[in-house]
C-alpha positions as CSV (number, residue, x, y, z in Angstrom):
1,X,92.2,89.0,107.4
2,X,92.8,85.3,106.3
3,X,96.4,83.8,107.8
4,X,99.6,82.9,105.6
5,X,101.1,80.1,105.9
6,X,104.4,79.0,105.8
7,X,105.2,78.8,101.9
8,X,103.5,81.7,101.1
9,X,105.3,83.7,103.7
10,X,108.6,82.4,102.9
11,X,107.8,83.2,99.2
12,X,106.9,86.6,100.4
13,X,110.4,87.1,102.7
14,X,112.7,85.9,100.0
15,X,110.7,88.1,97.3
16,X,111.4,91.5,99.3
17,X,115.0,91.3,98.0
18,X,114.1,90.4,94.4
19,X,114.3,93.7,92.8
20,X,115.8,94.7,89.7
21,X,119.1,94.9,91.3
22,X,119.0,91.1,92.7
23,X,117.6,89.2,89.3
24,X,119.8,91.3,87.6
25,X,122.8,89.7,89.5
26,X,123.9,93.5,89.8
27,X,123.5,93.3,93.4
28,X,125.2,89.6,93.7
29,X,127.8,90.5,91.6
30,X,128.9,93.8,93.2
31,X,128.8,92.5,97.0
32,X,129.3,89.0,96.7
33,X,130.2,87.2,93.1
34,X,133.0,89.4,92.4
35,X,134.6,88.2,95.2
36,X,134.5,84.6,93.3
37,X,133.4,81.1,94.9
38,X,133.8,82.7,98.5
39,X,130.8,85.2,97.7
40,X,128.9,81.3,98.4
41,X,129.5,81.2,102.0
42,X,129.7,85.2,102.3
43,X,125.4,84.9,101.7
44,X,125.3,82.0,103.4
45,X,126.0,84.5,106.0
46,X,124.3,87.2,105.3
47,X,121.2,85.0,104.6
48,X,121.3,84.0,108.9
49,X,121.7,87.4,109.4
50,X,118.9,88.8,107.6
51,X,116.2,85.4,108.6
52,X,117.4,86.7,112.2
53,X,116.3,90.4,111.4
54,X,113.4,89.5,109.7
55,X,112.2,87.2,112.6
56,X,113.2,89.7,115.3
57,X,111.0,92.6,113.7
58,X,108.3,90.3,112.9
59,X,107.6,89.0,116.3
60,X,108.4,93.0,117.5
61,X,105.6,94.2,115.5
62,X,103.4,91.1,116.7
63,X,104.6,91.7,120.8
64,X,104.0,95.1,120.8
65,X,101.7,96.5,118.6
66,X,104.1,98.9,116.9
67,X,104.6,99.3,113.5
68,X,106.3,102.4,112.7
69,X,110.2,101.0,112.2
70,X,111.4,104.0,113.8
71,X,109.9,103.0,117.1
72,X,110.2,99.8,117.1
73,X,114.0,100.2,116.1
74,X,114.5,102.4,119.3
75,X,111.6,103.2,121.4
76,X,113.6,104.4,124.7
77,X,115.9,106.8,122.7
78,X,113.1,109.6,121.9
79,X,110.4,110.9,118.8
80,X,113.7,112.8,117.5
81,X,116.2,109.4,116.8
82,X,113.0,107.4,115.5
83,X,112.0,109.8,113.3
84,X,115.7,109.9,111.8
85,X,115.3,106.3,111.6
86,X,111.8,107.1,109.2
87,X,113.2,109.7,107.3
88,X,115.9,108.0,106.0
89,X,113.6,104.9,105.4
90,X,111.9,106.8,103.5
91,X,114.3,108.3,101.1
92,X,115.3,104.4,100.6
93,X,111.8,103.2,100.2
94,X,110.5,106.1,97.8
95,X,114.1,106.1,95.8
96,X,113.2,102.2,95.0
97,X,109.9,103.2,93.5
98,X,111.3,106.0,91.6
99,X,115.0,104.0,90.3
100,X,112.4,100.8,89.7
101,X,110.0,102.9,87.2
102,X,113.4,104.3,85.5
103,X,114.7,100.6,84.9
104,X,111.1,99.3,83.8
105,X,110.8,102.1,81.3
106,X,113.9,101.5,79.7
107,X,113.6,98.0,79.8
108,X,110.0,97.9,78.3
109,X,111.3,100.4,75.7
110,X,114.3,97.8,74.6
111,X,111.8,95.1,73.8
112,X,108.3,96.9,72.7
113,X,110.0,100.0,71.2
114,X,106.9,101.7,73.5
115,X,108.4,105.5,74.3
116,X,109.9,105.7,77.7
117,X,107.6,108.2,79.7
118,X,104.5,105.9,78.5
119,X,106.0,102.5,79.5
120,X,106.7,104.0,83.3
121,X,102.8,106.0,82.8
122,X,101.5,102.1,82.1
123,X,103.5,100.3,85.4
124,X,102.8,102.9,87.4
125,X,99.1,102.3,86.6
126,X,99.6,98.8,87.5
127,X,101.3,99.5,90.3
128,X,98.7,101.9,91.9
129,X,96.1,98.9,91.0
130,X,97.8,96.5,93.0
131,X,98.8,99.0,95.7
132,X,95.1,98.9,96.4
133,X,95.0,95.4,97.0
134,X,97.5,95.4,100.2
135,X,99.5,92.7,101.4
136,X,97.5,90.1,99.5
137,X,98.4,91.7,96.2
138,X,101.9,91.7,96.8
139,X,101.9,88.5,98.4
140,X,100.1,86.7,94.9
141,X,103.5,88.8,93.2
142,X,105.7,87.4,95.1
143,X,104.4,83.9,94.9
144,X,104.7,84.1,91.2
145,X,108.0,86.0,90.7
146,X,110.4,83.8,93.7
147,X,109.7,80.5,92.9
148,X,110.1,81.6,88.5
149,X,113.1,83.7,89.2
150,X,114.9,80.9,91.4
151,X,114.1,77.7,88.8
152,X,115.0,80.4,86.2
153,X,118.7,81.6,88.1
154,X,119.4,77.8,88.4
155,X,119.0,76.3,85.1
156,X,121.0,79.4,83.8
157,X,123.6,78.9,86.4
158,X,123.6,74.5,85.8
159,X,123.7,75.0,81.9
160,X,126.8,77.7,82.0
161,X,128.4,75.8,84.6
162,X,128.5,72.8,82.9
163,X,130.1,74.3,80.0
164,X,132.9,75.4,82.1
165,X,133.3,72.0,83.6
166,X,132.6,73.8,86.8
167,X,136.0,75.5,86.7
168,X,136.2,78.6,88.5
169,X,138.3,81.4,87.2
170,X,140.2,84.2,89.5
171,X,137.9,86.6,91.3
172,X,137.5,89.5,89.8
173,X,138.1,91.5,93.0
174,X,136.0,94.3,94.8
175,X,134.3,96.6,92.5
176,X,133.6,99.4,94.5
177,X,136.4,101.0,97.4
178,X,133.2,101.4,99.8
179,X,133.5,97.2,99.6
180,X,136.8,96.3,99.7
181,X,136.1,92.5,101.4
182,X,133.5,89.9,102.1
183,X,133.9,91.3,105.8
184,X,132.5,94.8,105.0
185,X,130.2,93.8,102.7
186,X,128.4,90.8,103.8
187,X,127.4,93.5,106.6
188,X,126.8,95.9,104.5
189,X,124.0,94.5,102.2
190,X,122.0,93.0,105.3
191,X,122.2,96.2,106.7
192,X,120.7,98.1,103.8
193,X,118.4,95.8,103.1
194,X,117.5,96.0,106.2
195,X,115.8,99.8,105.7
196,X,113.5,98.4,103.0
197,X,113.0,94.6,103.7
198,X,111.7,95.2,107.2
199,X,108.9,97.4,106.2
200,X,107.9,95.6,103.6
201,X,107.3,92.4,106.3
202,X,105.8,94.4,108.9
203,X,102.6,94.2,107.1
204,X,102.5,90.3,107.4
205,X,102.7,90.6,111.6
206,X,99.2,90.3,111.9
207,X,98.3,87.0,109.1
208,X,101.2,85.0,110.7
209,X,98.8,82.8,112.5
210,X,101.9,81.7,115.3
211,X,105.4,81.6,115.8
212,X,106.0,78.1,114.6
213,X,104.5,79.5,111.3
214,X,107.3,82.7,111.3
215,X,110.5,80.5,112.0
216,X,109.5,78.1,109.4
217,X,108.7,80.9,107.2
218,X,111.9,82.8,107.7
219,X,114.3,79.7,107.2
220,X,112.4,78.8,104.1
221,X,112.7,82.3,102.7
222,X,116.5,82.5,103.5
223,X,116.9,78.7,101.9
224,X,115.3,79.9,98.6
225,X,117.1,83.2,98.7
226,X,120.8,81.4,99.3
227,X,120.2,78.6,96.6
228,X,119.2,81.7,94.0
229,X,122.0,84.0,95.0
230,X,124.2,80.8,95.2
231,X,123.8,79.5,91.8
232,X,124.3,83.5,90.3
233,X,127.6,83.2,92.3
234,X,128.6,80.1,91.1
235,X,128.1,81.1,87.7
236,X,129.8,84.6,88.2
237,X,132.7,82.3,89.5
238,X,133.1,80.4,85.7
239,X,132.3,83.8,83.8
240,X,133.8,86.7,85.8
241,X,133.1,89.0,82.4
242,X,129.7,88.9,82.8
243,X,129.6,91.3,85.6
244,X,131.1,94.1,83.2
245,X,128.0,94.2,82.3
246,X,125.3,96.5,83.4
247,X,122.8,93.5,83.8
248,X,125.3,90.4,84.4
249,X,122.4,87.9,85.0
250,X,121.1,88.5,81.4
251,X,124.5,88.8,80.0
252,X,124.5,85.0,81.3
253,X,121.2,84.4,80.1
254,X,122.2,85.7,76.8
255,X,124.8,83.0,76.7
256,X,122.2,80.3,77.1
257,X,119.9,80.7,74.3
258,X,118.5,84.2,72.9
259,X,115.0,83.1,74.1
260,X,116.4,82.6,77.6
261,X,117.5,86.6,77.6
262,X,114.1,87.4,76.1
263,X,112.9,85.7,79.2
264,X,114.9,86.8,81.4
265,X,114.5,90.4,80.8
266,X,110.8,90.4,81.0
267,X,111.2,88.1,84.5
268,X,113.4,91.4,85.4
269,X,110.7,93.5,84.1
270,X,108.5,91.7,86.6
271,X,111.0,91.9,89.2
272,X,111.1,96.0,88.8
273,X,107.2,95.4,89.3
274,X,107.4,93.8,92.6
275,X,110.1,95.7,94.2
276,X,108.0,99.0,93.5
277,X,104.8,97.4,94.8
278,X,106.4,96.6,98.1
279,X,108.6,99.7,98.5
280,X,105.2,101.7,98.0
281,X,102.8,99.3,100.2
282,X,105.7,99.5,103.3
283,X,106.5,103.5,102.5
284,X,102.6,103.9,102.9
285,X,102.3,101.5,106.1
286,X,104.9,103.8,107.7
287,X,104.0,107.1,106.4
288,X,100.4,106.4,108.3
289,X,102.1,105.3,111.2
290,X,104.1,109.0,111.5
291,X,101.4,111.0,110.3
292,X,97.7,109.0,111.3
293,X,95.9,112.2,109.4
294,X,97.8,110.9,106.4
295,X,94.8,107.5,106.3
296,X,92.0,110.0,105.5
297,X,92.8,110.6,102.4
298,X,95.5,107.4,101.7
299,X,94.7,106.8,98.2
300,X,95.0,110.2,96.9
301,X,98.0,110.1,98.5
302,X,99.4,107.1,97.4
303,X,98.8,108.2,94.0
304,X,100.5,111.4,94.3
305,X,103.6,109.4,95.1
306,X,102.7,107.1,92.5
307,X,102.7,109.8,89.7
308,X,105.6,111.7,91.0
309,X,107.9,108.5,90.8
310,X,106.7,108.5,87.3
311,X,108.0,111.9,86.8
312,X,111.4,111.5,88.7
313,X,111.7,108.4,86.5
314,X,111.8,110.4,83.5
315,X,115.4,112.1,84.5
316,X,116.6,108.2,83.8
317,X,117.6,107.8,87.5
318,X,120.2,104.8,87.6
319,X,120.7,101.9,90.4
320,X,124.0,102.9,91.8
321,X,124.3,99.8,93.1
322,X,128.0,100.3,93.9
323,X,127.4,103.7,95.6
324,X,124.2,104.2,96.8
325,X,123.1,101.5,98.2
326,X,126.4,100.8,100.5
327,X,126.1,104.0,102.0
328,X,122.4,103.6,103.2
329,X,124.3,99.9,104.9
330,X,126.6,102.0,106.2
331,X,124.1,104.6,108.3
332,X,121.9,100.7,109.0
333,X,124.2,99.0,110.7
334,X,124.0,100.5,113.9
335,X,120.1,99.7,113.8
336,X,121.3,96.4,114.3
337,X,122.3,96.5,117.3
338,X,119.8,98.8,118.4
339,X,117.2,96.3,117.1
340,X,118.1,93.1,118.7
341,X,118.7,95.1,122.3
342,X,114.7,96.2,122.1
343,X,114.0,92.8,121.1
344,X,115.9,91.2,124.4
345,X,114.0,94.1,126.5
346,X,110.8,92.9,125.2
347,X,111.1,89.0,125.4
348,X,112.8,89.7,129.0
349,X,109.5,92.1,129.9
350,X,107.1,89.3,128.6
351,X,109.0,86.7,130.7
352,X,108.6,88.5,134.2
353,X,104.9,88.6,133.6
């Protein structure tokens, strides 16, 4: 399989948290920007921590071989704790697919007038397409989608915050009791993005041609991530109303110019695309991994998932971004620690060779 370099992977590790939730600024707003200018340095933080994570899994995968998270998360504490680990990565990974159809479908009806149920029947046709094609469909996704959504973030962000003279108001304060501070929630969203953005990477072990290639990768990917979710914040900071809306980002857009929120929603639309591609590319990678008889007959089964996202969808499944999402943080965090203690076991095994 041909190698990645160190763009294209970076492209790739900031585009596994680009779903609907992150261009939408739902996500920025309801763990970091209503929290006002301090959100900034809170993902400067959480951006170390998650580069860290990403790199420590990575060069897991690549030292021993081992792909299926819940083993490589804990591989001395028994089948019965990793397969925990699996299950609930599962239920994460497959509840993305299903929420992302939902969202696109809505959205697609909004601006085409198309009827729900056949805007999710067309993505999920897409995605099933590009499913086929692996890691080097979702890496030509994310190539296109992270460096558009950033320059698109920013020029929102510059435009608005130079109408406000770049005067921040008052924060607006937590928005949800399970995040009551920037210390419990900077945590918190590494960790639950750590369920889904870890699987989606594992993939890319083997094209990561050496280590130099993965650090430069992972700082690049956490630069591009903090100067998108920075300028969001910053403009959250100057118009605190925005995140009353369901879709603050192009409430903001909205603000700009009426073609920039045209835009905007169908770079969301796009974004929906490539969260469910990776969510369905890593849930497949891992359901393999757990159940090897499952490879025999992978693309049936990948559409069978496929389709019965699409029909989930149709119950108009909503991101939760407030409730659901925290709660899968809280059951990740220990994983952390768990994570980086197999890691140190590893590197100090490979040392006394």
């Amino acid at each position: 399989m041909k190698k990645i370099g160190v763009i294209q992977l970076g492209l790739s590790a900031a585009g596994t948290f680009l779903g609907a939730g992150f261009i939408s600024g739902q996500e920025i707003w309801s763990f970091f920007g209503c929290f006002g200018a301090a959100g900034i340095p809170g993902f400067v933080v959480n951006a170390l921590i998650c580069g860290i994570i990403f790199y420590i899994a990575v060069d897991l995968v690549r030292k021993t071989g081992v792909e299926e998270v819940g083993l490589l998360m804990a591989p001395g504490n028994g089948r019965f704790f990793a397969g925990a680990v699996d299950f609930l990565q599962f239920l994460m990974l497959y509840g993305i697919g299903v929420i992302m159809t939902a969202g696109v479908s809505a959205l697609l009806h909004e601006l085409t007038g198309i009827p729900a149920w056949a805007a999710g029947l067309l993505f999920s046709a897409g995605v099933l397409v590009m499913t086929f094609r692996g890691v080097g469909g979702l890496t030509t996704v994310f190539s296109f989608l992270v460096p558009t959504a950033s320059l698109c973030s920013v020029l929102v962000a510059a435009v608005l915050l130079t109408r406000a003279g770049f005067q921040f108001q008052p924060p607006a304060g937590a928005v949800s009791p399970l995040m009551p501070n920037l210390f419990i929630s900077v945590p918190n969203y590494a960790a639950y993005n750590l369920l889904a953005c870890v699987a989606i990477m594992i993939p890319y072990a083997h094209i990561i041609p050496d280590d130099r290639t993965l650090r430069r990768g992972m700082v690049l990917g956490m630069l591009v991530l903090t100067v998108l979710a920075g300028s969001m914040i910053a403009a959250f900071a100057a118009y605190p109303e925005a995140g009353r809306s369901e879709l603050p980002m192009a409430a903001l857009a909205a603000e700009v110019h009426p073609a920039m929120h045209l835009f905007y929603s169908l770079m969301m639309g796009f974004a929906m695309f490539a969260a469910t591609l990776g969510s369905l590319i890593a849930l497949m990678k891992q359901a393999v991994c757990a159940v090897p008889r499952i490879g025999a007959a992978e693309k049936p089964f990948t559409a069978a998932v496929v389709f019965s996202s699409w029909l989930l969808s149709l119950f108009g499944f909503g991101t939760l971004v407030g409730i659901v999402y925290p709660l899968f943080g809280y059951a990740s965090i220990p994983l952390f620690a768990i994570l980086i203690r197999n890691y140190v076991r590893v590197r100090a095994a490979s040392g006394n060779r």
